[in-house]
C-alpha positions as CSV (number, residue, x, y, z in Angstrom):
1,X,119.3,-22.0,39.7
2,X,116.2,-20.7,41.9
3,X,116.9,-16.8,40.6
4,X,116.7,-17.8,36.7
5,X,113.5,-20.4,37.0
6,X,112.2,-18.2,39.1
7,X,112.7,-14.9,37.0
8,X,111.1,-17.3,34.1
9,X,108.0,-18.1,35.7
10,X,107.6,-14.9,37.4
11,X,107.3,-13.2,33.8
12,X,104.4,-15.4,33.0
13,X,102.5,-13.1,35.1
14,X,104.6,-10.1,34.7
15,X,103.5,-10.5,30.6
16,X,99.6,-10.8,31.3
17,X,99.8,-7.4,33.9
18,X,102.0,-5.0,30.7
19,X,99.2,-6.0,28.3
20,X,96.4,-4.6,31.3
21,X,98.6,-1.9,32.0
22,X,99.8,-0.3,28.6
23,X,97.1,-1.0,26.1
24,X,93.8,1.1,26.7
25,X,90.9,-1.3,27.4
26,X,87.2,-0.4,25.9
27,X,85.4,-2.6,28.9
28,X,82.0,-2.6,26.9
29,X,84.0,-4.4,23.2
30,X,82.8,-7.7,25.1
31,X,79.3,-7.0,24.2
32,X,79.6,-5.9,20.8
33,X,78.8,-8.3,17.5
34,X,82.2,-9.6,16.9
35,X,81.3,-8.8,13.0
36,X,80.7,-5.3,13.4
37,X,84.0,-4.8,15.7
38,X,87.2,-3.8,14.2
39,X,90.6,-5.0,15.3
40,X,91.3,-2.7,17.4
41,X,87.7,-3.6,19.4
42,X,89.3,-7.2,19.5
43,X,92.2,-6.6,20.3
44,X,90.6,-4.7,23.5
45,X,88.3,-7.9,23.8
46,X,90.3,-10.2,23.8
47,X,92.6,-8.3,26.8
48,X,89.2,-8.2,28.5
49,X,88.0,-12.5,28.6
50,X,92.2,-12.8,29.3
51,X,91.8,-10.5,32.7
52,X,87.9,-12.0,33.1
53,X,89.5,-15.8,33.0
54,X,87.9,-16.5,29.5
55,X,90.7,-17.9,28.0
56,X,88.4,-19.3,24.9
57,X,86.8,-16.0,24.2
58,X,90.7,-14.1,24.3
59,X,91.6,-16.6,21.5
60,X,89.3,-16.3,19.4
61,X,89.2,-13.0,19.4
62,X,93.1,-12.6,18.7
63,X,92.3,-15.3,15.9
64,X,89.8,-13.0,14.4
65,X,92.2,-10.5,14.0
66,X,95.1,-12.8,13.1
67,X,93.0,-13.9,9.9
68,X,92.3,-10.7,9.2
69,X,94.8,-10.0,7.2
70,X,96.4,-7.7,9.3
71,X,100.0,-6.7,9.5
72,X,103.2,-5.1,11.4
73,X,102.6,-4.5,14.7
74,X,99.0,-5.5,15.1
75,X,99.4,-9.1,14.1
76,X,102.4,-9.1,16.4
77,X,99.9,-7.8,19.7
78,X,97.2,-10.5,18.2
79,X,99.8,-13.5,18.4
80,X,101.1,-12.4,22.1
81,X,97.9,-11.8,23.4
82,X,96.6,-15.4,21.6
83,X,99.9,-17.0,23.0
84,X,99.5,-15.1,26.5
85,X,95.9,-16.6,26.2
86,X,96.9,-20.3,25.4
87,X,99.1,-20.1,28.7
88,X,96.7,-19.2,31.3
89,X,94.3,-21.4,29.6
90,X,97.2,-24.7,29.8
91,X,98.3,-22.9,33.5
92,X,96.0,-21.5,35.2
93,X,97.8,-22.6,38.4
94,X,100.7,-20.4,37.3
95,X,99.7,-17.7,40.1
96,X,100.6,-20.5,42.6
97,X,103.4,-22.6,41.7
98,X,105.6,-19.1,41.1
99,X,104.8,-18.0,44.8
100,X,105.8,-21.5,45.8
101,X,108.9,-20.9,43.7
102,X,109.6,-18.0,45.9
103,X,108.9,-19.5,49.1
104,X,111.1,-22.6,48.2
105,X,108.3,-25.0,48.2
106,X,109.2,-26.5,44.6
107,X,113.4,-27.0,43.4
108,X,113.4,-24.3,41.3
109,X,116.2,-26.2,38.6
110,X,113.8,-29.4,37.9
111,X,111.5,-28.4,34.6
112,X,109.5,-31.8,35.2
113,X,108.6,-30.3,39.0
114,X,107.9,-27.0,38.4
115,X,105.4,-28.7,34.9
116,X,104.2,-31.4,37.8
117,X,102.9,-28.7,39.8
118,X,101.4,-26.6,36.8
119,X,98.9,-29.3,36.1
120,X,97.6,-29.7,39.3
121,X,94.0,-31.0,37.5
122,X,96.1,-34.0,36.1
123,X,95.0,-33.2,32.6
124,X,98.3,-33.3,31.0
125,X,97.2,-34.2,27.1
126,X,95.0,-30.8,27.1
127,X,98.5,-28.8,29.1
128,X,100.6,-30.2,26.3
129,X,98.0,-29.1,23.6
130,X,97.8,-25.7,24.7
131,X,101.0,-24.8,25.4
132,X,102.0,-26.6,22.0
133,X,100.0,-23.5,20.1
134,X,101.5,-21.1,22.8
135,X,105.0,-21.6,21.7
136,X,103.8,-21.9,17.9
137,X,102.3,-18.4,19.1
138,X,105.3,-16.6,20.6
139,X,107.9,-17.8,17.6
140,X,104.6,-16.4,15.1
141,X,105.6,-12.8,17.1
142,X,109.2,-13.0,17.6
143,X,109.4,-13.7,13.7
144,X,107.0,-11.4,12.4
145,X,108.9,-8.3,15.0
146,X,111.8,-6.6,12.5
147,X,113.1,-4.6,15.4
148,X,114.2,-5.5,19.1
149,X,111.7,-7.6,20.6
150,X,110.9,-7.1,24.6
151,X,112.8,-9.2,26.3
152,X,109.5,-10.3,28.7
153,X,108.4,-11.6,25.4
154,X,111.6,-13.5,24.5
155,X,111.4,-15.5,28.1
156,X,107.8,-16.1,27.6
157,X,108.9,-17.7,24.2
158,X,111.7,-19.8,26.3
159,X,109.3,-21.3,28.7
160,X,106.5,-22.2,26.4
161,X,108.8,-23.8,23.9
162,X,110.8,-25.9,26.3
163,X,107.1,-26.7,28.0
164,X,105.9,-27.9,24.3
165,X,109.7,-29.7,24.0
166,X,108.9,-31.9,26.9
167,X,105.3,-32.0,26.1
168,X,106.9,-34.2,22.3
169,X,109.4,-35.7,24.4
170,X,107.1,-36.8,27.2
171,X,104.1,-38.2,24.7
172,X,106.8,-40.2,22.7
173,X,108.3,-41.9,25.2
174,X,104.5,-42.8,27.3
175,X,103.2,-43.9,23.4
176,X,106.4,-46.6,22.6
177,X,107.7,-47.5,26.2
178,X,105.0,-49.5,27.7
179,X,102.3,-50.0,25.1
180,X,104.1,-50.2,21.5
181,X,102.4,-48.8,18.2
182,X,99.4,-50.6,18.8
183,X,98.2,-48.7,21.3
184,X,95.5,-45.6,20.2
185,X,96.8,-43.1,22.8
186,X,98.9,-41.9,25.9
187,X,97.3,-41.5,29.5
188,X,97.3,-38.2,31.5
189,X,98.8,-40.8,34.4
190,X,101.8,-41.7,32.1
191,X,102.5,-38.0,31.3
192,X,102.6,-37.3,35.2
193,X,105.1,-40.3,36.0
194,X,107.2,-38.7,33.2
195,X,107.0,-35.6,34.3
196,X,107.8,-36.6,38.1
197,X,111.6,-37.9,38.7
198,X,110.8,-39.6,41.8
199,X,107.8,-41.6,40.2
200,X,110.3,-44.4,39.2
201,X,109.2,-44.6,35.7
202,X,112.0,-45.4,33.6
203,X,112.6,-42.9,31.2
204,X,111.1,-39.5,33.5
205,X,111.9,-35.9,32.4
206,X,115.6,-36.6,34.4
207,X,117.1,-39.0,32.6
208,X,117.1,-36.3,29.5
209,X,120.0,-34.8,29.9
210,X,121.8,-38.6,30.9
211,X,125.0,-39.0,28.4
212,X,124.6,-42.6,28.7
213,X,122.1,-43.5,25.7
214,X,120.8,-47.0,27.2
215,X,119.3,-44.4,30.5
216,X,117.9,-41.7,28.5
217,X,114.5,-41.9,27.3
218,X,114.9,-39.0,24.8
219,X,118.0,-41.4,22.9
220,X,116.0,-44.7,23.3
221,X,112.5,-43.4,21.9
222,X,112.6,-40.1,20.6
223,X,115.4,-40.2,18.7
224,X,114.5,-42.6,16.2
225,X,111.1,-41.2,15.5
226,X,110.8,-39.4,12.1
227,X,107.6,-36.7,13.4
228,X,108.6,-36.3,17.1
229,X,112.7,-35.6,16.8
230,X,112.2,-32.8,14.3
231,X,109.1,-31.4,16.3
232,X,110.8,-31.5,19.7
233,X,114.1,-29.9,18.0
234,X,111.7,-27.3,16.3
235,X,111.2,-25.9,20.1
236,X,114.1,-26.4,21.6
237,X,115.6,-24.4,18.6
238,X,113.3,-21.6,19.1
239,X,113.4,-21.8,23.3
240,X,117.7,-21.5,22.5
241,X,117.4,-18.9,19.8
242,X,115.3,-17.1,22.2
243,X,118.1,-17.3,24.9
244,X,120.7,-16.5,22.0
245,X,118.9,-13.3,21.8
246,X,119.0,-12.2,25.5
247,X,122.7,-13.5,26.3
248,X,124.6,-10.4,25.2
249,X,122.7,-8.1,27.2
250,X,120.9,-10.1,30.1
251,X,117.6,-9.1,31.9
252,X,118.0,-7.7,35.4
253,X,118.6,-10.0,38.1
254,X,120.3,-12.1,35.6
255,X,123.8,-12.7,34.4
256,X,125.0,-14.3,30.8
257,X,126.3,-17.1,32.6
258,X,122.8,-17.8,34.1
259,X,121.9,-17.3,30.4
260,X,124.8,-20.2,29.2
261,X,123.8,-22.6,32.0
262,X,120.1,-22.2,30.7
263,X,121.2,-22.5,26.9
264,X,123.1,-25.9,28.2
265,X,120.8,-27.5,29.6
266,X,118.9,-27.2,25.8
267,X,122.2,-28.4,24.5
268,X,122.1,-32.0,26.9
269,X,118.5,-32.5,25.9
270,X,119.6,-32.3,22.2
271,X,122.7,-33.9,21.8
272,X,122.8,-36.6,24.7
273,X,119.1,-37.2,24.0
274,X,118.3,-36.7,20.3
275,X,121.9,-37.2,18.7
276,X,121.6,-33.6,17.4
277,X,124.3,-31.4,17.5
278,X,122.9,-28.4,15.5
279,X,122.6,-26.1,18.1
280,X,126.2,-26.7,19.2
281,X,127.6,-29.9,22.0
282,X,127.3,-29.1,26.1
């Protein structure tokens, strides 16, 4: 299990270095008027405030060019940078919970961990938002591509949809569980218990995947709800088509079987959780 989550989060950063690396960067674009530059000037400023740490600046920069009208491949580049963007912005510990990955610091199998250690500022509401228009990002670039799509892009898709999965799954469950409909919002410290299987909170990220539907929080709160099932399915669709795509020819380091066990664990999550067996039964 270490090799795949590792190889998942590794790619994070392996994505940000290609764009640095292949596309030409024009280092003064930054201080142009942003209504005299042309895409292609965006493009390279955005690239720029994503290697500076200006996550804000990168996005709106790719949104420029995104409503621009612009097609093919350039609106494919402008929604993976934008997405690359929204995921440094929602992780900017990334760097730091992959190396800790690799040392053995953090089980490499448990999703909540590995998202407990990603928001190490304890802002969980403002993670979940981000990565939300991430994933919404990466499926905008996968769909618009006509051709092969690179498979770094296709695990980057995987991990910011199943991030925005439990990011639903998570708020539900904190919303309903202890305060009922009455109450206006969810807490950050709700969203880490969830996220954290040893917090003893009753319906954490680990009882997901439980086939016993009075133990999973997923079946007892998620299910039932007419906005959060179809949203949460929305990703976990996208995260498994995404797998679908790279299980007949597998990524180095990686086998289809890795593939299937990661495809699975999507499968437990929607059918022992959300009583939905569209994608297929574990």
């Amino acid at each position: 299990m270490k090799t795949k989550q590792t190889l998942i989060i590794v790619t994070g950063i392996a994505i940000l270095v290609s764009f640095a690396a292949c596309r030409p960067i024009n280092l003064f674009s930054p201080f142009v008027d942003p209504s005299t530059m042309g895409n292609d000037a965006k493009m390279d400023a955005g690239y720029n405030a994503i290697a500076s740490g200006d996550y804000q600046t990168a996005i709106s920069y790719f949104t420029s060019v995104i409503n621009s009208g612009t097609s093919g491949d350039e609106l494919t580049d402008a929604y993976e940078g934008r997405a690359s963007a929204y995921m440094q912005e929602a992780s900017p510990y990334i760097d730091d919970v992959a190396a800790d990955i690799l040392n053995g610091d953090i089980e490499a199998d448990n999703q909540g961990e590995i998202i407990h250690q990603v928001v190490q500022d304890g802002d969980y509401v403002s993670f979940y938002d981000n990565i939300d228009n991430a994933a919404d990002d990466y499926n905008s670039a996968i769909d618009n591509t006509p051709g092969d799509v690179d498979p770094g892009i296709l695990f980057e898709a995987y991990q910011a949809n199943m991030m925005a999965a439990t990011g639903v799954g998570s708020q539900t469950i904190a919303f309903y569980w202890d305060e009922g409909v009455t109450y206006p919002g969810v807490t950050n410290a709700e969203l880490d218990a969830i996220a954290d299987e040893t917090s003893g909170y009753t319906y954490h990220i680990g009882t997901w995947s439980d086939s016993t539907p009075a133990n999973n929080g997923l079946y007892q709160f998620v299910r039932t709800d007419g906005t959060a099932k179809p949203s949460m399915m929305n990703y976990l669709t996208n995260a498994f088509e995404a797998l679908d795509i790279l299980e007949s020819d597998p990524p180095t380091g990686m086998t289809a079987s890795d593939i299937t066990d990661m495809k699975t664990g999507i499968l437990e999550w929607a059918v022992y959780g959300l009583d939905d067996t569209s994608l297929g039964t574990p």
